[in-house]
N, C-alpha and C positions, 0 to 999 in steps of 0.2 A: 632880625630882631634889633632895637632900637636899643641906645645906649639904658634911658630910664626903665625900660622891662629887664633888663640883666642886671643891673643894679639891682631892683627890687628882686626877682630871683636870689640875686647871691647874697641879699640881706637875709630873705626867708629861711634860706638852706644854711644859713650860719646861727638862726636862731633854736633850729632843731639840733646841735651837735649836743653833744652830752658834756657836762664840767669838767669832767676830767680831761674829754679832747681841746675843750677850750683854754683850758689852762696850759694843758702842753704845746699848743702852738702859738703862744702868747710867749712864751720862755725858750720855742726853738730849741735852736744848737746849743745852750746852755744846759736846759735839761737833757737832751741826749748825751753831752758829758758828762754833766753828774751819774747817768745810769754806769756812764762807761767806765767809772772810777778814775778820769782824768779833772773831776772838780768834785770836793767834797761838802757837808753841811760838816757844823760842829758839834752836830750827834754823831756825827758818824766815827768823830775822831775820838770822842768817848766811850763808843762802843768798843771800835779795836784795841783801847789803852783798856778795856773791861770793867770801866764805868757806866756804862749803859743805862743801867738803875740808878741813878740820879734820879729825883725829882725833875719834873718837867721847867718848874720854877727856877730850880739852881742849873739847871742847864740851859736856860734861858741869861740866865746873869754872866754864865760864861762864855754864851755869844758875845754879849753885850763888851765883856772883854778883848774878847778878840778883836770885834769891830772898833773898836780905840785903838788898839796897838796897829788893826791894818791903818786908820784912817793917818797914824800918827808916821808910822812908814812908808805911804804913799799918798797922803795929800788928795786925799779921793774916798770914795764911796765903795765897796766890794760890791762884787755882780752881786746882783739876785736871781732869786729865782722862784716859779708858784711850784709849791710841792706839798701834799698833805700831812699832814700832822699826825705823828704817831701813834696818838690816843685817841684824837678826838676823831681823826678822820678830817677834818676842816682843812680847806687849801688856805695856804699863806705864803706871804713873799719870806723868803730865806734867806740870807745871804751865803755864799756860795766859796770856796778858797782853792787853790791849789792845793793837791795832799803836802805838797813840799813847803808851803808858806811859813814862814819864820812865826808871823802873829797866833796863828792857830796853838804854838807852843809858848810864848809869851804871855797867853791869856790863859794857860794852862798854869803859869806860873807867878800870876798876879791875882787871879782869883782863888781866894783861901780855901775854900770846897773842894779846888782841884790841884792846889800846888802840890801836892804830896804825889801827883803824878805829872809831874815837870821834869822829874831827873830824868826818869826812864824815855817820856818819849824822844829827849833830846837827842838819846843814843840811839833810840830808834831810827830819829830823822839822821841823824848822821848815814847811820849804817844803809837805808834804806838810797839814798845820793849816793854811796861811795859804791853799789854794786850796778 
């Protein structure tokens, strides 16, 4: 078989995969970490602090925090990542933290919807390093 028939093959066979597989091998090893609880979104650090129930809107503005404090601390961009949307079902690019990232609680503490849970997770994050 000739290079141009494999080509066209593995265009075809790539346009039969389903959204979801497309999205996950577009994000790799980053989404397998995120499954793995070695990188998280900033719903998820809402959920465990037991904010969960936020508005999708105000926990959108808390990303938005977050992604300052990382960009302001590291001079860069945070990974992304495509992952579906909790409500809507809809895939979107995420940005992506360490659970241990200093910003994730920074933006807990600069955005007023969520400071009132800044003290606890700082001891959490503490606690959660020191074991």
């Amino acid at each position: 078989m000739n290079a141009a028939a494999q080509i066209r093959r593995t265009h075809a066979a790539a346009q039969t995969v389903t959204k979801a597989l497309a999205y996950r091998s577009r994000s790799g090893q980053i989404a397998a970490d995120l499954e793995n609880g070695r990188l998280v979104r900033t719903g998820d650090i809402l959920d465990r602090l037991g904010a969960g129930g936020l508005k999708d809107g105000y926990q959108s503005w808390y990303g938005k925090h977050v992604a300052k404090a990382y960009r302001a601390a590291t001079e860069r961009e945070p990974i992304r990542c495509w992952v579906q949307h909790r409500t809507t079902g809809k895939w979107i690019h995420a940005a992506v933290y360490s659970p241990f990232d200093l910003s994730l609680y920074i933006g807990l503490a600069t955005y007023k919807r969520t400071a009132h849970l800044a003290r606890p997770a700082f001891y959490q994050a503490a606690y959660a390093e020191a074991a």
